[in-house]
Structure formats: C-alpha cells, structure tokens
BADODREN-948095 format. One record per residue (C-alpha): x, y, z. Coordinates in steps of 0.25 Angstrom, whole numbers, plus 2048, in hexadecimal, padded with zeros to 3 digits. Layout:
<rs>
XYZ...
</rs>
This chain:
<rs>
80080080080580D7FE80281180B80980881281580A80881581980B81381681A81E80C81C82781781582482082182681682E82981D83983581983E83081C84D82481084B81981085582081486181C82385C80E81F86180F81586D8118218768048288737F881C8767F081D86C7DF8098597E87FC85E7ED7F58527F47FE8497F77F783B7F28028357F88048277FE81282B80580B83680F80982B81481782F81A81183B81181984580480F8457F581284B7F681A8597EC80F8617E181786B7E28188787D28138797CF80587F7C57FE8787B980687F7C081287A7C080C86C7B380986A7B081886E7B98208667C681D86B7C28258767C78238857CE82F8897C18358917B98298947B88288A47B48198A17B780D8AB7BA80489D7C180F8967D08098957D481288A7E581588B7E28248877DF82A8957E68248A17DA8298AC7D28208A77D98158AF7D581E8BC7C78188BC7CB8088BF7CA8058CD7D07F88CE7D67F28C27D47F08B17DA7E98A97D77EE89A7DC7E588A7D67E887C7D67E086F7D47E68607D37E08557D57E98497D37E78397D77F182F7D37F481F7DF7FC8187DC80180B7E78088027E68137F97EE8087EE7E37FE7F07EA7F57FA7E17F08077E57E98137DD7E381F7E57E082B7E27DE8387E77DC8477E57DA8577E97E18607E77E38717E87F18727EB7F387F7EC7EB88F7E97F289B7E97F08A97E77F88B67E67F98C47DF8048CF7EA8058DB7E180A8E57E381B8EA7EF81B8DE7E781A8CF7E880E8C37F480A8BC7F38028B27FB7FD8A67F77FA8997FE7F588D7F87FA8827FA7F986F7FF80686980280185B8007F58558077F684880B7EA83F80C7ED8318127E98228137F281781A7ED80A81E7F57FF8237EE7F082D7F57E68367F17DA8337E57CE8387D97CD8447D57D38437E47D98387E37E08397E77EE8307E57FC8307EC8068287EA8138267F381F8217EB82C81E7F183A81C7E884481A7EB8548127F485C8137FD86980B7FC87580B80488380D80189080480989880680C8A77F88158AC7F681D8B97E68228BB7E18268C77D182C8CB7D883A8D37C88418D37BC8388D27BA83B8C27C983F8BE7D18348BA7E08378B77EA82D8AF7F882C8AC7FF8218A180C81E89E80E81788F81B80E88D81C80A8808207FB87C8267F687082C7FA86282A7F985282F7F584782E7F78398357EE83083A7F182283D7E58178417E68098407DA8018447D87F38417CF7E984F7CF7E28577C37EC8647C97EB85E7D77F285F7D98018527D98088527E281584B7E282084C7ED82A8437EF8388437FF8408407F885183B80685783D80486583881286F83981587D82E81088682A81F88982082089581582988D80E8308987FE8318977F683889F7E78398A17D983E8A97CD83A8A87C08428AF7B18428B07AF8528B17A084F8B17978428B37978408A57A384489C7B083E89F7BE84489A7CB8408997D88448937E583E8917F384488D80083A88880C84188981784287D82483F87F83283987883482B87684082787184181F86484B81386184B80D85385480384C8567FC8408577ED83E85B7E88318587DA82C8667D58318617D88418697E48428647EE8498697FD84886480785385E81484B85F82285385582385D84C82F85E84083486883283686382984086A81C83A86C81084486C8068498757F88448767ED84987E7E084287F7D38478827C583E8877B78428897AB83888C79E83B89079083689378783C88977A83588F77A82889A77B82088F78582688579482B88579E83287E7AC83487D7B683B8767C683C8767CF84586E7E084086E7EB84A8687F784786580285186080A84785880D85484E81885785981E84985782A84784F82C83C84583783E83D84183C84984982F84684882F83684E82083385782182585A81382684A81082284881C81C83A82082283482C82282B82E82D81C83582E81684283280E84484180284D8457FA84F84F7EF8478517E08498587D783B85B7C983B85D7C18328637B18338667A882886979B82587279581A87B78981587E78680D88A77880A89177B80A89F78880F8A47828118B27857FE8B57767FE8BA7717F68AE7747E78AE7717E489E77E7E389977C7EA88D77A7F78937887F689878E7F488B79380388679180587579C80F87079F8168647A982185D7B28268547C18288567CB83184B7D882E84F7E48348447F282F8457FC83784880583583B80483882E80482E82280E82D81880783B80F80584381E7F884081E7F083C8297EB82E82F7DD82E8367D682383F7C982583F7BF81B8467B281884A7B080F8587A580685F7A57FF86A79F7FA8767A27F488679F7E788A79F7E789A7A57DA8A179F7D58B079B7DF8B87A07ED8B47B07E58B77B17E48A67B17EA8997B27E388A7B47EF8817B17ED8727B67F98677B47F98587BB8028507BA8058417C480F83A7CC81482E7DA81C82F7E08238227DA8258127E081D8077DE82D8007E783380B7F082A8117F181E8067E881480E7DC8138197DA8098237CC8038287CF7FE8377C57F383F7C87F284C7C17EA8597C47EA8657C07E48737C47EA8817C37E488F7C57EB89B7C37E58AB7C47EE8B77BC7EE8C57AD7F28C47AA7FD8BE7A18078C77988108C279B81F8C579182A8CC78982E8C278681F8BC79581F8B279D8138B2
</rs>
C-alpha cells in the first residue's frame, strides 16, 4: 500500500516510548502505527468505554477508569479490576488494497487496598500500545527485484502506583506515578532475488528510562447532582537509548538523547439529568506541539521523522438506569444502558502533515454480580481513523470489550446515588 510505503519511510526512531508516558483504544495495529508512534489507548475502563471514553468526572463506585487518580478514593475496603478487548479492523487504500486484521488484548489489571485513616493504594499494570505490524515494499525486474520488509513488534505497558484519599466528604483527591516497562523494535530486511546479493537485516532496540510520570487528580460533588473532576500529568524528560543490530548480532549503541514529553490536563463533568438519566463529558489536551521529534535523527537507517501538534479529545456520552437508589429487586432495573460519541486526534501527522482522527461511536451496559459486591461491564465501539482522499488510507475498527470489577458492597449515598 502506498500508505504503508510512505509510512514506514517516516518511523520514528524514538517508537512508542514517546507515548507510554501520557496513559491514553488498546490494540494499536493500526496502519499508521507504521510511523512508529502507534494509537494512544484511553484511560477509560470498560464503563468509560461504553459511554464516550468518558471517566475523568464520573463520582462512580464501578468507574476504574486510569484517567483520574481520585477516583480510587471512594473504595473502602478492597478492588480488584481486569478487562479484555477483542478488536477487528477493515483497511482500505486509496491503490485499492484491503486488509482485515484483528487482535486480543487485556487492557489493563488492577488491584487496590483502603488502609484505614491513611487512603487506597493501588497498583495497576495497564496496555499503552500494542503494535505488531509488516509492511512490505517490491522494487526492481527480474533478477533485480528487491523486497524490502518493515516489521514492529513489542508493545509498552505501565506500572501504576496510585494514592487516593476521601479529605472532605465529596472531595476525593488522587496521585499516580507511571513507570513504563518494555521497549520496541522495528526491523529492516532486504532481500534480493539475484543469490549472489547480500540480504541485510538490520533491527533499531529503543530502550527508555522507566520515568515515574507523575498524575494528579480531584474528584467533587459541588451539588447533589453534578459531579466534576479534573486531572493533570505532568511533562517531563525521558532519556532515549537506541542501538542497531545487524543481521551478524552486533550491536552498535546509537547516541542517546532525551524526549520531553508533554503536558496533558484532563477535564470531567457528569450529572443526573433526571432519577433515571445521566451524562457526562470529558475534555483531555495535550501540547504535543511543544515536543521535539527531530532529536536523535538516525543516518545509519535514513529516517526522517513526523510532525506533532496539539491535540483536544472529546468525549460525551449518556446513561440510562431504572433504579440507581438499590430499592428494586428486578434485576433489570440495576442494569445501567449507555451510549456516546468519542473524537480523539492523534498527535502526529501523517506522511503529507496531515491530520489523523479517531472518531467513535459507543454502547454499552453493567451487569451487577451478587449483592452490590460485583460489576460485569460490557463496551461496543465502532469507529474510523483517517481518509483514503487525505492520508492515503482509512481504517474501519470493531471493537468488544468486557469488564469485571469486585469490591466490598456498594452503599447507596444520601440522596439515593450509589
């Protein structure tokens, strides 16, 4: 595809590790992941997911969303918190080609504990990109014919420490620290049909230092029915070490340099619109204009690298629930419907400086487990990212998803709010 031809001439050199620092659907795979950057996954847990991606704001016993640190503040005992997504893609070129891939993923584990007159601290270990990817590319005739292949393989996830703590009876407050694990590869093979030619195979390891990242949130109930919450991650510098590995296993250390990651602030707001209806919106922005991608230029591989800006998601969605107060006993009434709509851009550019937009639309719904102690959490999502007119292809993405969340019983707040 031409697309994948342009993108694998503009891998970053830097790979994901650009992106593990700043949380943010699980399963990259996405044909501009080829740039080396992949798809930035969301902080929302699987209730988030089926709302909107949406979390930030919701004062929510079963909101385990990654976004907004307080949210932890409300668990009086103990959680323990795992997800699974299946994903399935349609990718259509502007040359005709078409692809279909699909993949599993577990976006994210968590566990938590409530140490009595202290707060929770929990730990989460959680998927910030997923990429595996081949792109091929043919030139020359006959006994000139050439093959070359781009392969990434690996992903980065983060090891979350989290401190929340209740300090006034509606004001939670929240603190995380993100250590990012892992590394990626790409790999660069050249084959050629005529047997007295040298085939090559070189691989760029981009290793990064762990960090911590430092998160920190609030979450409030100014008034009996709107909730609001707000969350900040901090930039900072995060030092850079790549080498090159040639198909002999030699390995040759290439100069490190630091990336400044961005800062993102994230904003929530949730609210009953009637006993039996809520919404909720959150708005992320990132200033990734500010970071600098042309550090470290590799002129061993010859790769040029790709254009930032800053980026603004948006994510709305509603929920519909016939009892939220516990008093009915039909089990339907406990089960919350949701819907919304999530634009979420990436913050690079594709190989002509234009832009790539997620844009999805969400359903889901909560099935409850015993008696208040439980939560099976059930998120479809159906979107498209880029335009085969603008940035040389479009991707169609499926993705299901289930949640499941135990804590102590639930209690339902003055003024009949679980």
């Amino acid at each position: 595809m031409r697309a994948a031809v342009r993108g694998a001439a503009q891998t970053l050199r830097l790979g994901l590790p650009l992106l593990a620092a700043l949380a943010a659907p699980a399963a990259a795979d996405s044909i501009f992941s080829a740039l080396g950057v992949g798809e930035l996954v969301t902080t929302a847990d699987m209730r988030g997911r089926g709302m909107g991606n949406v979390s930030v704001g919701m004062y929510d016993p079963w909101n385990m969303g990654r976004g907004n640190p307080a949210t932890l503040a409300s668990v009086r005992a103990y959680f323990v918190h795992g997800e699974f997504v299946q994903e399935a893609r349609r990718i259509e070129a502007d040359t005709g080609d078409e692809a279909s891939p699909s993949s599993t993923n577990l976006p994210q584990i968590r566990a938590g504990l409530a140490v009595p007159k202290v707060g929770v601290v929990g730990l989460s270990l959680a998927e910030h990109t997923s990429v595996t990817y081949e792109l091929q590319e043919v030139s020359g005739k006959g006994d000139e014919l050439v093959q070359r292949t781009l392969s990434g393989k690996n992903g980065l996830e983060t090891l979350t420490l989290t401190f929340a703590r209740r300090v006034r009876p509606r004001i939670l407050l929240g603190a995380d620290l993100d250590f990012m694990l892992g590394s990626f590869q790409d790999i660069w093979e050249t084959d050629f049909l005529d047997p007295t030619a040298f085939d090559t195979v070189d691989t760029l390891i981009v290793e990064h230092s762990l960090g911590p990242v430092l998160r920190l949130g609030i979450l409030g109930r100014p008034y009996p029915r709107l909730d609001l919450g707000g969350a900040i991650t901090f930039g900072r510098s995060l030092e850079l070490r790549p080498k090159i590995k040639n198909e002999a296993g030699i390995t040759t250390d290439l100069p490190r340099y630091d990336l400044d990651l961005p800062l993102t602030i994230a904003l929530g707001a949730s609210g009953d619109l009637t006993p039996r209806w809520r919404a909720a919106m959150d708005f992320t922005y990132s200033n990734w204009s500010g970071t600098d991608l042309t550090l470290g230029t590799d002129p061993i591989l010859n790769r040029s690298f790709v254009p930032t800006g800053d980026i603004t998601k948006i994510g709305v969605g509603i929920e519909y629930q016939v009892d939220r107060t516990g008093e009915s006993r039909r089990y339907h009434h406990q089960i919350p419907l949701r819907v919304g709509f999530a634009w979420e851009p990436w913050p690079i550019l594709d190989a002509h400086g234009e832009k790539i937009d997620d844009t999805f639309f969400t359903a889901g719904a909560g099935l409850p487990v015993g008696d208040d102690v439980g939560m099976i959490q059930l998120a479809f999502q159906y979107g498209w990212r880029g335009d085969k007119d603008l940035n040389d292809a479009e991707e169609q993405v499926y993705r299901f998803g289930i949640g499941f969340t135990a804590r102590e019983k639930v209690a339902v707040e003055k003024g009949g709010r679980k």
